[in-house]
N, C-alpha and C positions, 0 to 999 in steps of 0.2 A: 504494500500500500504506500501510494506516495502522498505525501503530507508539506504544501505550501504554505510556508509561515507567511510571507511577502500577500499572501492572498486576506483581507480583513474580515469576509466571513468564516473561515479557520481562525483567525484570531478572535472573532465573534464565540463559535464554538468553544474554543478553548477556554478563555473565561466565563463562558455561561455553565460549562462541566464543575471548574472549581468553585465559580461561586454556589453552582446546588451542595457540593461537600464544604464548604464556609457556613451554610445554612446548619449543617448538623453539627456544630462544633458546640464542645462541651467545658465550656470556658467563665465558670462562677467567679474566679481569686481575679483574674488580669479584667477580663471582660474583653480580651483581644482575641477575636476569629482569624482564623486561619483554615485555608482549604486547597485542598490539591489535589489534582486527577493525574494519572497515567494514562497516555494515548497508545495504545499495543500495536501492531505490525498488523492485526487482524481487526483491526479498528473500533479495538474496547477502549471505552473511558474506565478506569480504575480510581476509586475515590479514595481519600483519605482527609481525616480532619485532626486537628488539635484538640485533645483530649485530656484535661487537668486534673491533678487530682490535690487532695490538700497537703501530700507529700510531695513538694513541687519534681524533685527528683524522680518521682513515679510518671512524670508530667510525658504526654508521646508527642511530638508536633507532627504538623497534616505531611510534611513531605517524606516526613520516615512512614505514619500510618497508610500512607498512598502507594509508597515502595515495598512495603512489608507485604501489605494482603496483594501488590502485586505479584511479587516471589511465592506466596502461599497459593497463587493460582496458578502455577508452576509458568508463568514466564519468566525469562532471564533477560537482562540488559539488551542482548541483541534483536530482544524482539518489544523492544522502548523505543518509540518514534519521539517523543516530546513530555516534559512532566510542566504542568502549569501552576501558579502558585498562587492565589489571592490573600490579601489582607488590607487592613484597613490603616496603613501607615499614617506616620505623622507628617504634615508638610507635603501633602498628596507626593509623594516618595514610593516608588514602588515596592512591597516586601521585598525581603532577602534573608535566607535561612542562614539559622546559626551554626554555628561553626560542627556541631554536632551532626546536626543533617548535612551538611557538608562533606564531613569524613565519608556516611553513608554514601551518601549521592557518588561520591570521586568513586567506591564499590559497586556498588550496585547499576550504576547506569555506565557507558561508552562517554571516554571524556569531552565527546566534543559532540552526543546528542545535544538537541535546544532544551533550551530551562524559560519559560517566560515568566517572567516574575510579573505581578498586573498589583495596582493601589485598585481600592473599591470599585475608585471614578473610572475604572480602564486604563487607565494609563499603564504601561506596557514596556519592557525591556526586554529584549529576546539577548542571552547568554549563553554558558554551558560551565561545566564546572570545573574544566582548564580554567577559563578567566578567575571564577569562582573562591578556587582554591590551588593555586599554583603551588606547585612543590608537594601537592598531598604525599599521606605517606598511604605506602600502598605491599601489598604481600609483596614484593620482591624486596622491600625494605626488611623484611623478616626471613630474608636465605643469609 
């Protein structure tokens, strides 16, 4: 399946997937949604949301929860076209995950699939997580 970022009803799409999983975020302590979908090679949207708990350490945000039950539906990175990411930043600022979902993301997806990060308003930055997280460490760092 080919997937045109350049194209703005894919971009339309895109954000409209993460904002339905930003709708199901379970966010009482911060009161900051966060939501993310995986686009599959077979042209699944896979959701995931930020999920809080009062042990903030226990806390999952949307782009590990999005990547997680993607891996749990037995896809692998290679078959990752695009992961989208909504939140409602400060300074209409588009999200950008923290350093944690980052480590993930540099594993779990191809360093130079798209990452669209989008603010509520849409506003929109198409990345990947070379840019991301340069120098990630990664299993060859562990031979």
């Amino acid at each position: 399946m080919k997937f045109d970022l350049n194209k703005k009803e894919n971009i339309d799409l895109l954000y409209n997937h993460a904002l339905n999983a930003y709708k199901n975020s379970y966010s009482p302590y911060s009161n900051f949604k966060v939501g993310a979908c995986v686009l599959t090679d077979d042209g699944k949207f896979i959701y995931g949301t930020n999920i809080e708990n009062a042990s903030f350490g226990l806390t999952n945000c949307a782009e590990r929860s999005a990547l997680f039950n993607t891996y749990s539906l037995g896809y692998k990175k290679e078959n990752i076209l695009c992961l989208a990411i909504v939140g409602n930043s400060k300074n209409n600022e588009v999200i950008s995950p923290c350093g944690a979902c980052r480590q993930v993301i540099s594993e779990l997806m191809d360093k130079l699939t798209p990452i669209v990060l989008f603010n509520i308003d849409k506003t929109y930055k198409i990345t990947n997580i070379s840019e991301l997280l340069p120098l990630s460490f990664s299993n060859e760092d562990m031979e």
